[in-house]
C-alpha positions as CSV (number, residue, x, y, z in Angstrom):
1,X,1.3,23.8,6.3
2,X,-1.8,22.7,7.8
3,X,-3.6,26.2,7.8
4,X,-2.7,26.3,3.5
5,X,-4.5,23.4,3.2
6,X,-7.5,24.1,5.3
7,X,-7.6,27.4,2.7
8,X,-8.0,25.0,-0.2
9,X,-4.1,26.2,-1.5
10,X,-2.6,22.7,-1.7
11,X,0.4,24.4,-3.7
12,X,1.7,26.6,-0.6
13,X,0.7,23.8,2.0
14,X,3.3,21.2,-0.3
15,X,5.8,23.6,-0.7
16,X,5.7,24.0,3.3
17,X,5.7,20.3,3.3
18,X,9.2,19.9,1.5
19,X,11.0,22.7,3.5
20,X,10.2,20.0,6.7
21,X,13.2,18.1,7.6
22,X,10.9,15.0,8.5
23,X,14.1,13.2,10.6
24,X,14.2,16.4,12.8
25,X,10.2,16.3,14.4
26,X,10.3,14.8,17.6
27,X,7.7,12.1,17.4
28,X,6.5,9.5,14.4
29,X,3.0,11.0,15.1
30,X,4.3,14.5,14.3
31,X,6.0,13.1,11.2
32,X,2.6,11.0,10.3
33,X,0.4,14.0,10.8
34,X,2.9,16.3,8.2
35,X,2.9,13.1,5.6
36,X,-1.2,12.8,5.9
37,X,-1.8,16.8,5.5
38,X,1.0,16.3,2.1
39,X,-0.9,13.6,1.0
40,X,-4.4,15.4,1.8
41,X,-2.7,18.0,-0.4
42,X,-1.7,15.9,-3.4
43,X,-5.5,14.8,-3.4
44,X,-6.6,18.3,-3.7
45,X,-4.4,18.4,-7.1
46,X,-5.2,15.1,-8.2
47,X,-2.1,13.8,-8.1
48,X,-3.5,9.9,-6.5
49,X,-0.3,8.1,-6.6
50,X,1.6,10.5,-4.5
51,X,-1.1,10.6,-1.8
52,X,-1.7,7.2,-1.4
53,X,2.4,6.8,-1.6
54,X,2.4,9.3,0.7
55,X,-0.2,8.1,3.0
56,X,1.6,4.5,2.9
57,X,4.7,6.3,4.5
58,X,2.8,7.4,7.4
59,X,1.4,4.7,7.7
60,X,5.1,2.7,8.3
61,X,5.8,5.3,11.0
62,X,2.7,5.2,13.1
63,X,0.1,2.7,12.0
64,X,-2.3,3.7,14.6
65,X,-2.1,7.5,13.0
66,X,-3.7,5.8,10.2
67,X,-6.1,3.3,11.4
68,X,-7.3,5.7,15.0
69,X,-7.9,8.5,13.0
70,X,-11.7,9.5,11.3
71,X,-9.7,12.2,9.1
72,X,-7.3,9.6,8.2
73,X,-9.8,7.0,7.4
74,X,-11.9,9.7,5.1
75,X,-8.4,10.1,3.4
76,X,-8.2,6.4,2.5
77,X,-11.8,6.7,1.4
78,X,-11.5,9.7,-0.4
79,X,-8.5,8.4,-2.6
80,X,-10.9,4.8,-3.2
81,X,-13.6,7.1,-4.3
82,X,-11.7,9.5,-6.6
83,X,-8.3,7.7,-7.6
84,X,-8.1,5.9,-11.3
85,X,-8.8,2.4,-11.3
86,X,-5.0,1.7,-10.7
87,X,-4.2,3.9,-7.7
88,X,-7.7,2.2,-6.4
89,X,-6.7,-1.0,-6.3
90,X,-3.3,-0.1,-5.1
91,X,-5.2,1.1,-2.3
92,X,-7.8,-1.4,-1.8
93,X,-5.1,-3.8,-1.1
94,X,-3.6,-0.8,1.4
95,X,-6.7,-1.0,3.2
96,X,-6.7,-4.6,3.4
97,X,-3.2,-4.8,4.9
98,X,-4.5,-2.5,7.3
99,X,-7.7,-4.4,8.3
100,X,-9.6,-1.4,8.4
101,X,-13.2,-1.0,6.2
102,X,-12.5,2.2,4.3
């Protein structure tokens, strides 16, 4: 999943994604890492609200996935920079319930 979306195919890399029985990897970082490449991938197709859904849901299972991480925090970023006004405020107030500066 991760190599389609380091090609740019965000198509393959979410189809990879939904074949993943998420309840079956061993760890919630494992599981946050899968939901943050997904929601890397619904950026790439401009689909906002999934990724920052998406991106929320990791967050619940490891919190420190979202808020250690620089290529999580450029995620958050990414979405605040490109997301319809909306989706951005749904995830300025994200951000805020994180305490991080995005």
């Amino acid at each position: 999943m991760n190599a389609a979306l380091r090609f740019g195919d965000a198509g393959t890399a979410i189809e990879y994604a939904r074949q993943v029985e998420l309840d079956k990897l061993p760890t919630n970082e494992r599981k946050a890492t899968l939901l943050l490449d997904t929601a890397r991938a619904f950026l790439m197709w401009n689909q906002h609200d999934k990724a920052l859904h998406i991106l929320r849901a990791a967050g619940e299972l490891a919190p420190e996935e979202i808020t250690g991480r620089p290529s999580a925090l450029r995620l958050v970023r990414d979405i605040l920079d490109t997301a319809p006004s909306t989706i951005r405020r749904e995830a300025r107030e994200y951000v805020a319930i994180l305490g991080v500066g995005a």
